[in-house]
C-alpha positions as CSV (number, residue, x, y, z in Angstrom):
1,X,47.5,5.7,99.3
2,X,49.5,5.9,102.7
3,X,48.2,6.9,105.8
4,X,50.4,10.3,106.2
5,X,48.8,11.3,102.2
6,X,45.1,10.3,104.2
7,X,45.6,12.4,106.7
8,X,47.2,15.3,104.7
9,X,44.1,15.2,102.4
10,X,41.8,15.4,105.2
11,X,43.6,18.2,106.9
12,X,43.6,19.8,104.1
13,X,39.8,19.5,103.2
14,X,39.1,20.5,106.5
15,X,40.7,23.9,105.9
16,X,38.9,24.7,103.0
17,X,35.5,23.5,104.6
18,X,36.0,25.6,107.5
19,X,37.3,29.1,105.8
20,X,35.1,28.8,102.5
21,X,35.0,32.5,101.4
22,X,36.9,35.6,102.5
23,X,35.1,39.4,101.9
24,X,38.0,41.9,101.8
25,X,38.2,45.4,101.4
26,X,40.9,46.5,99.3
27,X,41.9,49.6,97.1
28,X,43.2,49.8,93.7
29,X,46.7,50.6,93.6
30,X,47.0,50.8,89.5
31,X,44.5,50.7,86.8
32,X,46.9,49.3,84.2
33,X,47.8,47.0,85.2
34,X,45.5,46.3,87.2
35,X,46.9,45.8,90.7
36,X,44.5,45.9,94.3
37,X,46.2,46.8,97.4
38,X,44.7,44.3,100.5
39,X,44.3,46.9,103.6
40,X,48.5,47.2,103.6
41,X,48.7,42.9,103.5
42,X,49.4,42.6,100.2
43,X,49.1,43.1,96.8
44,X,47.0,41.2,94.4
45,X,48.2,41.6,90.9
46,X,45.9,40.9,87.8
47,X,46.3,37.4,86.9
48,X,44.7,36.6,90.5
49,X,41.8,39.1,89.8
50,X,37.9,38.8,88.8
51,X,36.3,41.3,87.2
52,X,32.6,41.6,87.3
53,X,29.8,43.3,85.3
54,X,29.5,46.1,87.6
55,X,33.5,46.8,87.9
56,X,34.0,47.2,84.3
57,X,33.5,50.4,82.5
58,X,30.0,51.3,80.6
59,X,29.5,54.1,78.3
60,X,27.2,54.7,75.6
61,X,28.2,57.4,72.8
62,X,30.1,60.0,74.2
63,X,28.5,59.5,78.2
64,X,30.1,57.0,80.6
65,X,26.9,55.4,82.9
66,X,30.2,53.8,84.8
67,X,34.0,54.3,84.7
68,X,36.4,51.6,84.8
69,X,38.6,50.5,87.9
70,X,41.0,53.9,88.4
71,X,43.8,54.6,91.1
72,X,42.7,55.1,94.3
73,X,39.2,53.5,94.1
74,X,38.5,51.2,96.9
75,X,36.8,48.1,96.3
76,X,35.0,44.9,98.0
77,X,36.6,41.3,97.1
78,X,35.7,38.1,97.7
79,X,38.3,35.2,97.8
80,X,37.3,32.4,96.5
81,X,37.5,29.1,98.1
82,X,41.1,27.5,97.8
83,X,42.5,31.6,97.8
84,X,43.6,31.5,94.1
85,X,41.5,34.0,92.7
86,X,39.5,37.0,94.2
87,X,36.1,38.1,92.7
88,X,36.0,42.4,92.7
89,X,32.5,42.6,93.4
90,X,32.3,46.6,93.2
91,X,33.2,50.0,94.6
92,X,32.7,51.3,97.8
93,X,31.9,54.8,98.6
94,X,32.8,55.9,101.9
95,X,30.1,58.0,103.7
C-alpha cells in the first residue's frame, strides 16, 4: 500500500471516529413512498431510511394503538456512522 492510500485511510478513519452519530430532526414529506424532509437540507428517500418498532403502524381488530408514518409528521433520526443510512427513531410532538 502507498503512502498517499495510508494517509487517505487514516484521514478517512479519523472522520468517522470524530462525527460517529448525527440526531436530526426531520419531517415526513410523503408516506408512500416514504420520503423525510432534513429541516429544508435535504431529502432522504426510502432506500436510505430505518424503520423502527415504534414508527411502524400497530392496530389490533378494527383500533389502531399507533398509526403509521403520514405527511406532515415530524420525526427524530439518527445517522448512522459512515451517513448511509438513518435510523427513524419516532415522532415528535411539539408542545
Amino acid at each position: 500500500m502507498s503512502l498517499l492510500m495510508l494517509i487517505k485511510q487514516a484521514a478517512t478513519e479519523a472522520v468517522d471516529a470524530s462525527n460517529p452519530v448525527g440526531v436530526f430532526f426531520g419531517t415526513i414529506k410523503s408516506a408512500t413512498p416514504l420520503e423525510v424532509d432534513i429541516d429544508q437540507r435535504f431529502v432522504l428517500t426510502q432506500e436510505f431510511l430505518i424503520l423502527t418498532d415504534a414508527t411502524k403502524e400497530l392496530k389490533y381488530g378494527d383500533y389502531v394503538f399507533r398509526p403509521k408514518l403520514q405527511a406532515g409528521d415530524r420525526v427524530l433520526l439518527m445517522r448512522i456512522q459512515g451517513g448511509q443510512k438513518y435510523v427513524i427513531l419516532d415522532r415528535v410532538r411539539d408542545t
